[in-house]
SELODO-366335 format. One line per field, with one value per residue (C-alpha): x, y, z; residue number from 0. Coordinates in pm, 1 decimal. Example, Ala and Ser with C-alpha at 12.3 -4.5 7.8 and 13.67 -1.06 7.14 Angstrom:
u <- [1230.0; 1367.0]
v <- [-450.0; -106.0]
w <- [780.0; 714.0]
pos <- [0; 1]
//
This chain:
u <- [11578.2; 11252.1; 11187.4; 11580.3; 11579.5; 11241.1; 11412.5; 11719.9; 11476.9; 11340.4; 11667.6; 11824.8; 11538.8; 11520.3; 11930.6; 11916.0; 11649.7; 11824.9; 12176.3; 11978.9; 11861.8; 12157.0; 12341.6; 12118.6; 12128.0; 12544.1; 12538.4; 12241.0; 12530.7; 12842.8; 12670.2; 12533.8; 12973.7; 12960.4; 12675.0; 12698.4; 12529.1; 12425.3; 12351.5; 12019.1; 11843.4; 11750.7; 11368.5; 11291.3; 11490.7; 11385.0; 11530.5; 11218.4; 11157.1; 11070.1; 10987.2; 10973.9; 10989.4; 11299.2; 11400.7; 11418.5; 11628.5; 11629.5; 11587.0; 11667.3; 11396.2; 11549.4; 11409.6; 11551.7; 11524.9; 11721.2; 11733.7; 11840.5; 11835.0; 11578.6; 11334.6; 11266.8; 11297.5; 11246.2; 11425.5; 11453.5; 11687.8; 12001.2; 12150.8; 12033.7; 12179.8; 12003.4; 12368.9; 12436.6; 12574.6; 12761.6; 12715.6; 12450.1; 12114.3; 12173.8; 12491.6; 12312.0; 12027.6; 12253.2; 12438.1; 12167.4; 11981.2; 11680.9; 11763.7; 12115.9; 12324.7; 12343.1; 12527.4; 12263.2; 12402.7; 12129.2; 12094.6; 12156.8; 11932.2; 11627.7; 11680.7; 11396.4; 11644.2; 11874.2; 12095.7; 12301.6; 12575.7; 12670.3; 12934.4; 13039.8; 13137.1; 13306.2; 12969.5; 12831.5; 12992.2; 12845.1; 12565.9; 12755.3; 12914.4; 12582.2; 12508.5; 12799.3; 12695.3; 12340.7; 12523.7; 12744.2; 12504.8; 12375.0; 12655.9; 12688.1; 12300.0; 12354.3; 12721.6; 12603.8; 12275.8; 12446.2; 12729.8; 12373.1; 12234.0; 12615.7; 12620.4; 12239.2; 12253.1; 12589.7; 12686.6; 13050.4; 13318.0; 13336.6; 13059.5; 13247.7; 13519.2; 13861.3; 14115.2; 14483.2; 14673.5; 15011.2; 15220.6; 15075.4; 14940.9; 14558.3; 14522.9; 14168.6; 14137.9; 13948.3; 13979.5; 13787.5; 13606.1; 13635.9; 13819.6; 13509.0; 13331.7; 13616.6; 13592.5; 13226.0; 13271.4; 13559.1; 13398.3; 13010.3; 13113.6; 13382.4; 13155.4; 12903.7; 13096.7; 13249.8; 12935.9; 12877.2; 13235.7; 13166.8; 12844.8; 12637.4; 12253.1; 12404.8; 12494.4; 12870.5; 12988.4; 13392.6; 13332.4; 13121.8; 13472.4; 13627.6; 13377.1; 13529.8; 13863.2; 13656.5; 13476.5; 13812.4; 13984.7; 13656.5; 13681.5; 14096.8; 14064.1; 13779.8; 14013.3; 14336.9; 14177.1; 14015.6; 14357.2; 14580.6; 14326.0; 14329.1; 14739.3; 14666.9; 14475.6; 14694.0; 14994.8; 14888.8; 14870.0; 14497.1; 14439.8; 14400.8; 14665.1; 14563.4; 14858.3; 14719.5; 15072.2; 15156.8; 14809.0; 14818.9; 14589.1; 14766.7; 14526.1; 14538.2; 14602.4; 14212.3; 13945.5; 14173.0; 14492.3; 14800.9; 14980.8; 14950.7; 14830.6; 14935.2; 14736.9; 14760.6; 14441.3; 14412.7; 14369.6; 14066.1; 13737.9; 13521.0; 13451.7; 13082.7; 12874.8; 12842.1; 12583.7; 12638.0; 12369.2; 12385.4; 12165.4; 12158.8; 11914.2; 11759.9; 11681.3; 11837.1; 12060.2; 12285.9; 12595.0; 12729.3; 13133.0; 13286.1; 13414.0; 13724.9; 13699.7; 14034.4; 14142.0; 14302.5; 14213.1; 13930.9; 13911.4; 13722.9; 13911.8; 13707.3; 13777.2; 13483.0; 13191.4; 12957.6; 12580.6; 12485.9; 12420.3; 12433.1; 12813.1; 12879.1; 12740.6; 12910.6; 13252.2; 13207.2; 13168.6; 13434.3; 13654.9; 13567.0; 13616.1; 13996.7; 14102.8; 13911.1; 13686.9; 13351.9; 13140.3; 13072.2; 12950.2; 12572.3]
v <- [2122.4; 2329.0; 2203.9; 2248.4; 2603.5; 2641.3; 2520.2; 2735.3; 3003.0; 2961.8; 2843.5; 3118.7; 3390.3; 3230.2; 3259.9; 3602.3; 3715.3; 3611.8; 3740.3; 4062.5; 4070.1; 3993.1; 4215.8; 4498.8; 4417.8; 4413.5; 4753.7; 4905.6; 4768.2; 4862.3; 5213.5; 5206.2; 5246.6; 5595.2; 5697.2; 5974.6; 5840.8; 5936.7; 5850.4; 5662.2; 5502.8; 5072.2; 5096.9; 4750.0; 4436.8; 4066.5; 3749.1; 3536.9; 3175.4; 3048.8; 2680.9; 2501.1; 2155.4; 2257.1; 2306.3; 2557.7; 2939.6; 3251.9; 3630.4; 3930.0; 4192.9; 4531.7; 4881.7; 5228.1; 5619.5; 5844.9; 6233.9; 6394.8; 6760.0; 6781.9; 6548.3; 6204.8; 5899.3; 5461.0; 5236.6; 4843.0; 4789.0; 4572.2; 4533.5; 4571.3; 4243.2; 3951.9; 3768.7; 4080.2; 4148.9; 3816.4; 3755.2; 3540.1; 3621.5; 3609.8; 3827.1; 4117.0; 4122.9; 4109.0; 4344.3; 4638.8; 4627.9; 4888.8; 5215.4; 5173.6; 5411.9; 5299.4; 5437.7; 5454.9; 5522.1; 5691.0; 5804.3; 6144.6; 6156.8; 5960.9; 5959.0; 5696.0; 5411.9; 5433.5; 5053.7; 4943.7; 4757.3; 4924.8; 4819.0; 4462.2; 4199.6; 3940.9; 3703.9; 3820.4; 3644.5; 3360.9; 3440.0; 3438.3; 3158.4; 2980.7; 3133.3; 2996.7; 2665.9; 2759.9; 3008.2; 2800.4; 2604.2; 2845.4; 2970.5; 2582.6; 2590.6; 2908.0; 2753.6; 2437.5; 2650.2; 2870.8; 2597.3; 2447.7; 2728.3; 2819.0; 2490.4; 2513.3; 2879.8; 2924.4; 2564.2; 2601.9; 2367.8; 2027.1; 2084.6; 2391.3; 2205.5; 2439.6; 2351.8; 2429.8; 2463.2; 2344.7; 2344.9; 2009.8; 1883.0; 1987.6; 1939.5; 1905.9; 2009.8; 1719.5; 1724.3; 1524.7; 1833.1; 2170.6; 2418.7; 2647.5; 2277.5; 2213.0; 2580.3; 2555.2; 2188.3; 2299.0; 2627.8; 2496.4; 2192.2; 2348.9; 2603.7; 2394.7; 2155.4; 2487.3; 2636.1; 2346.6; 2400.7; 2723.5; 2726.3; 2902.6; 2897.6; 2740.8; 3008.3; 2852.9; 3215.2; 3134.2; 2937.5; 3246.0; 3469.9; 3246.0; 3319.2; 3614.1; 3388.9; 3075.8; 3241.6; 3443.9; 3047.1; 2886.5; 3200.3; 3122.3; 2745.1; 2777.0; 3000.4; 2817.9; 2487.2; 2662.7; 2814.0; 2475.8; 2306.1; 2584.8; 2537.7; 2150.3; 2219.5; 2453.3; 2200.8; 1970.9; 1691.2; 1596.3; 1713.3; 1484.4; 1535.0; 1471.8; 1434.3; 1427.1; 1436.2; 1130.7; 1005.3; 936.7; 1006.1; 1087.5; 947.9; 1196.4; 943.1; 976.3; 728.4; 451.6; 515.7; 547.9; 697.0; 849.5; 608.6; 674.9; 534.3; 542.9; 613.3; 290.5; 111.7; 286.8; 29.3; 289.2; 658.5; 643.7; 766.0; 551.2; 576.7; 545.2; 476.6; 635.9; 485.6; 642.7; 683.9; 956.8; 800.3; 740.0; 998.6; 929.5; 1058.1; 1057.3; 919.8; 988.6; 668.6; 490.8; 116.2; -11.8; -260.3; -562.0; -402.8; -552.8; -246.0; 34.5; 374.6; 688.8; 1013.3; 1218.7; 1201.7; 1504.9; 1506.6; 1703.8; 1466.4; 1698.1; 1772.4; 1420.7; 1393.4; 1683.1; 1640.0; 1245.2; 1376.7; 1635.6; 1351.5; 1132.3; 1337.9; 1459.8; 1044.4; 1005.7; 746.7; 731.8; 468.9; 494.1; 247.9; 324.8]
w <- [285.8; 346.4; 666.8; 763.8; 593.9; 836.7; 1153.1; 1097.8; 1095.6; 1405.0; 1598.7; 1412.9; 1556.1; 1914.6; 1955.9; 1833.7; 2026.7; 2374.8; 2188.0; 2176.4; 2517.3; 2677.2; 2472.1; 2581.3; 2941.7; 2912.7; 2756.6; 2983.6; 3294.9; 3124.2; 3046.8; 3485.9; 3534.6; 3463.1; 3636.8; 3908.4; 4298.8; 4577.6; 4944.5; 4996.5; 5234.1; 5256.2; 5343.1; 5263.3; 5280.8; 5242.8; 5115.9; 4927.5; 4947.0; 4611.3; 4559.0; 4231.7; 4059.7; 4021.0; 4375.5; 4632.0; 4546.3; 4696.3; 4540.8; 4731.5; 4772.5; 4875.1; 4812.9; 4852.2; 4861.5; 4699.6; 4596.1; 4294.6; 4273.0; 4598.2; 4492.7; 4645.4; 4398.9; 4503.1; 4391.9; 4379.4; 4129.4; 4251.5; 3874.4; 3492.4; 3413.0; 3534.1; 3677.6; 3896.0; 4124.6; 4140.0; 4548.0; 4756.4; 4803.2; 5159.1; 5136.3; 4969.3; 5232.5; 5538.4; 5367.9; 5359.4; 5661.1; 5692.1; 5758.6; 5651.2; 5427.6; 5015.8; 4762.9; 4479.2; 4128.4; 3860.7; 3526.5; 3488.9; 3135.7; 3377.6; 3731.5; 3820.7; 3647.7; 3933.6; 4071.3; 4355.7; 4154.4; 3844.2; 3559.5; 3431.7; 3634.3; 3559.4; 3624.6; 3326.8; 3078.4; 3186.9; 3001.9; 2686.1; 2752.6; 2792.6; 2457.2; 2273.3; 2172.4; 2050.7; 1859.1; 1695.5; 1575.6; 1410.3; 1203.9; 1144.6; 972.0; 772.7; 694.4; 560.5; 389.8; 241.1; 38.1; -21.2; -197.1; -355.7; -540.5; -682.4; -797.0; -907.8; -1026.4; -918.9; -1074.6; -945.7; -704.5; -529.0; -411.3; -378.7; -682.7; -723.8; -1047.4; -1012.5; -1346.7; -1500.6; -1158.4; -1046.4; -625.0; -513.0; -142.6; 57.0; 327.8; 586.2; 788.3; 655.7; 916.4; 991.7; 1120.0; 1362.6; 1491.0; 1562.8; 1687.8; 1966.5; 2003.0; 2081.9; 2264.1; 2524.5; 2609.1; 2675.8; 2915.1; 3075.3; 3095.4; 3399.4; 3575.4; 3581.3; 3770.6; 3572.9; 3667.8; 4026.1; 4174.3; 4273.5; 4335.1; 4370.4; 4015.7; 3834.0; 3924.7; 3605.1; 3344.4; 3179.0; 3162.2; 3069.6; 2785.9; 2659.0; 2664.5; 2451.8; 2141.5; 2161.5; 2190.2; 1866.3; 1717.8; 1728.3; 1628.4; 1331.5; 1244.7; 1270.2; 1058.4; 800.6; 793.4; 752.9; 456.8; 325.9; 369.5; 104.2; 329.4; 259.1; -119.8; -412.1; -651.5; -1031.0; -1283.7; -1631.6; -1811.8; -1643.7; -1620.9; -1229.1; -906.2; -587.9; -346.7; 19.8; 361.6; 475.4; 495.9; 660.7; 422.8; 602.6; 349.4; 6.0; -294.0; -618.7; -879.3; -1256.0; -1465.6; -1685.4; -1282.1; -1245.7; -1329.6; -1189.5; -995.5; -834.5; -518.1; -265.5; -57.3; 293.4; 569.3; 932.8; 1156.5; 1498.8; 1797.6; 1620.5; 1311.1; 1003.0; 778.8; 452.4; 328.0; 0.4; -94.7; -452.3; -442.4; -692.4; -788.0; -862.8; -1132.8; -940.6; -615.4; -409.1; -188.1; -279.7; -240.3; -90.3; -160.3; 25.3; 201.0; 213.2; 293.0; -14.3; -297.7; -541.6; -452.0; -458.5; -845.3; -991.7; -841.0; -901.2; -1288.0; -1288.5; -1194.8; -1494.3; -1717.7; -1562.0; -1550.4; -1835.5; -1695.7; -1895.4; -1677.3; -1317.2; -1125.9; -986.2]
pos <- [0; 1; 2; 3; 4; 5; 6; 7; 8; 9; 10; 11; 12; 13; 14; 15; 16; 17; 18; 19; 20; 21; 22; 23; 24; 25; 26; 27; 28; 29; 30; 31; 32; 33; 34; 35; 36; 37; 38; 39; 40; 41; 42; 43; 44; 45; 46; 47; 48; 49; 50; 51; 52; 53; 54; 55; 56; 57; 58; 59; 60; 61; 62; 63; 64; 65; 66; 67; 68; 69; 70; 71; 72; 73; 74; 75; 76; 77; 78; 79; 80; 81; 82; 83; 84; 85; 86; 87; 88; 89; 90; 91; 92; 93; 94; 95; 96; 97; 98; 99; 100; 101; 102; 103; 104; 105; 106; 107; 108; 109; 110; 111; 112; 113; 114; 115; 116; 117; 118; 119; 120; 121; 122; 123; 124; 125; 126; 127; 128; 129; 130; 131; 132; 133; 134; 135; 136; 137; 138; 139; 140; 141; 142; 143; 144; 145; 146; 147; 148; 149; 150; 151; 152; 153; 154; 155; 156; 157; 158; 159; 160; 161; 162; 163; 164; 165; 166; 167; 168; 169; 170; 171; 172; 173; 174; 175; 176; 177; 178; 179; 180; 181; 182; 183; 184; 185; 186; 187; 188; 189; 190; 191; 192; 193; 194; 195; 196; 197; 198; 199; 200; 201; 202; 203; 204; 205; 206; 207; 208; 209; 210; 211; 212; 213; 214; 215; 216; 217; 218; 219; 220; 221; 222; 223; 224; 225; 226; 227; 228; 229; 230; 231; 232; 233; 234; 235; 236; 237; 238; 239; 240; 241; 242; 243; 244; 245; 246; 247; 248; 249; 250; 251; 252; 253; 254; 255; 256; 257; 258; 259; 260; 261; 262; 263; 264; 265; 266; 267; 268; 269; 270; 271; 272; 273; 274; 275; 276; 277; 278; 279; 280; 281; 282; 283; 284; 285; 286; 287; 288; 289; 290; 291; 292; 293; 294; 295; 296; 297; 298; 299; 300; 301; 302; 303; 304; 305; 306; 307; 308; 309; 310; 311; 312; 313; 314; 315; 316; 317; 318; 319; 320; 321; 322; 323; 324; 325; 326; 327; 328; 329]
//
């Protein structure tokens, strides 16, 4: 935890650092809308070769003169945001020969900062977009930290799972992902795959005209998945339903049930943690299922599976002692 805690840190700082940036070069453009302009004058105008391991791109070069209240001012500002102004290289040069006429827009508080393109685009938000999955998985880090931190400082009931009094019936919300994890899933993953149709960092002008739509569709897409699986858990449909007037366990259709299991409490041998091994390309992680044996039953019966241990153990013990089972199985 310590070393995850550490690297949260320092995804957490890098993410926020370009969140900052961009965010300051979207307000320094939005603010370049209502500033007043004048005529200028293209003195210099050049489209540069660069070459890279990358590949070959082009940057346009193009410097101006402009006067504000008599005095004489250069500029080579094209935009304050680094996706401006949304058009080729190529375009812009052509498009301010030397010599020709400009429309220069400055700030009336400093009028060196002076631009050619001012106000948002709808380019822009490609930077966001790009933004969204690192992002998200950083509310995911500080999400899972902080339920981390909730269950060893607070010692909530049943290891902070949500419970629901119901007359004599107690339902235990479990389900398989919590709603804010298939929010950040929909919500990181679209916008990365989008990020590509889009164009961004290809400079596929027509495609860079969606990304205002593109990045409304990913926060609506997150949203509405986040929202349906909130109403899912809020139906009932995946809680465990505990009956201790009738002494039964109403068993949610999850982990390869089909349909709702009712058990009674004298068929339970066992509730214990299984431990469950992921092995992957990346190494090796575990996970941790409260897990019923049954009486008569050869197949075990899940009920969870969380990566926190800890959770495991005190809900596995909160159960015992609600089906009044004293042994678990280790």
């Amino acid at each position: 935890m310590p070393i995850l805690i550490l690297f949260a840190m320092c995804w957490s700082g890098l993410c926020l650092l370009m969140d900052g940036t961009i965010g300051h070069g979207y307000y320094k453009q939005f603010e370049s809308g209502k500033f007043p302009s004048v005529t200028g004058t293209i003195t210099h105008s050049e489209l540069q070769t660069h070459t890279s391991s990358k590949g070959t791109y082009y940057t346009a070069v193009i410097n101006y003169l402009y006067k504000v209240d008599g005095k004489t001012f250069m500029g080579d500002t094209l935009a304050f945001f680094e996706n401006e102004p949304g058009i080729s290289e190529q375009t812009i040069v052509n498009s301010h020969p030397v010599g020709s006429a400009v429309q220069v827009y400055y700030n009336p508080r400093d009028p060196n900062e002076s631009l050619l393109y001012p106000g948002v685009v709808n380019d822009d938000l490609a930077w966001a977009l790009f933004l969204t999955p690192f992002n998200a998985i950083m509310i995911g880090f500080w999400t899972w930290i902080g339920g981390w931190l909730r269950l060893r400082l607070f010692k909530p009931v049943a290891g902070g799972v949500k419970i629901i009094l119901n007359g004599t019936a107690t339902r235990v919300r479990l389900p398989r992902w919590e709603p804010i994890w298939w929010g950040l899933g929909t919500t990181g993953g679209l916008a990365f795959a989008l990020t590509f149709v889009v164009g961004f960092g290809s400079k596929v002008y027509p495609l860079m005209g969606f990304a205002a739509p593109t990045a409304g569709l990913v926060i609506f897409a997150g949203l509405c998945v986040y929202l349906w699986r909130c109403l899912k858990a809020m139906s009932g449909d995946e809680d465990l339903v505990i009956d201790e007037a009738s002494g039964t366990l109403d068993l949610p259709p999850t982990f390869r049930r089909t349909h709702r299991m009712t058990v009674e409490f004298n068929e339970i041998e066992a509730v214990w943690v299984e431990t469950i091994v992921n092995r992957g390309s990346k190494g090796t992680s575990y996970t941790f299922a409260p897990t019923l044996n049954m009486r008569g039953h050869k197949a075990k019966q899940r009920l969870a599976e969380w990566s926190d241990k800890l959770k495991a153990d005190r809900f596995t013990e909160w159960l015992c002692e609600k089906t009044r089972v004293s042994s678990r199985a280790m």
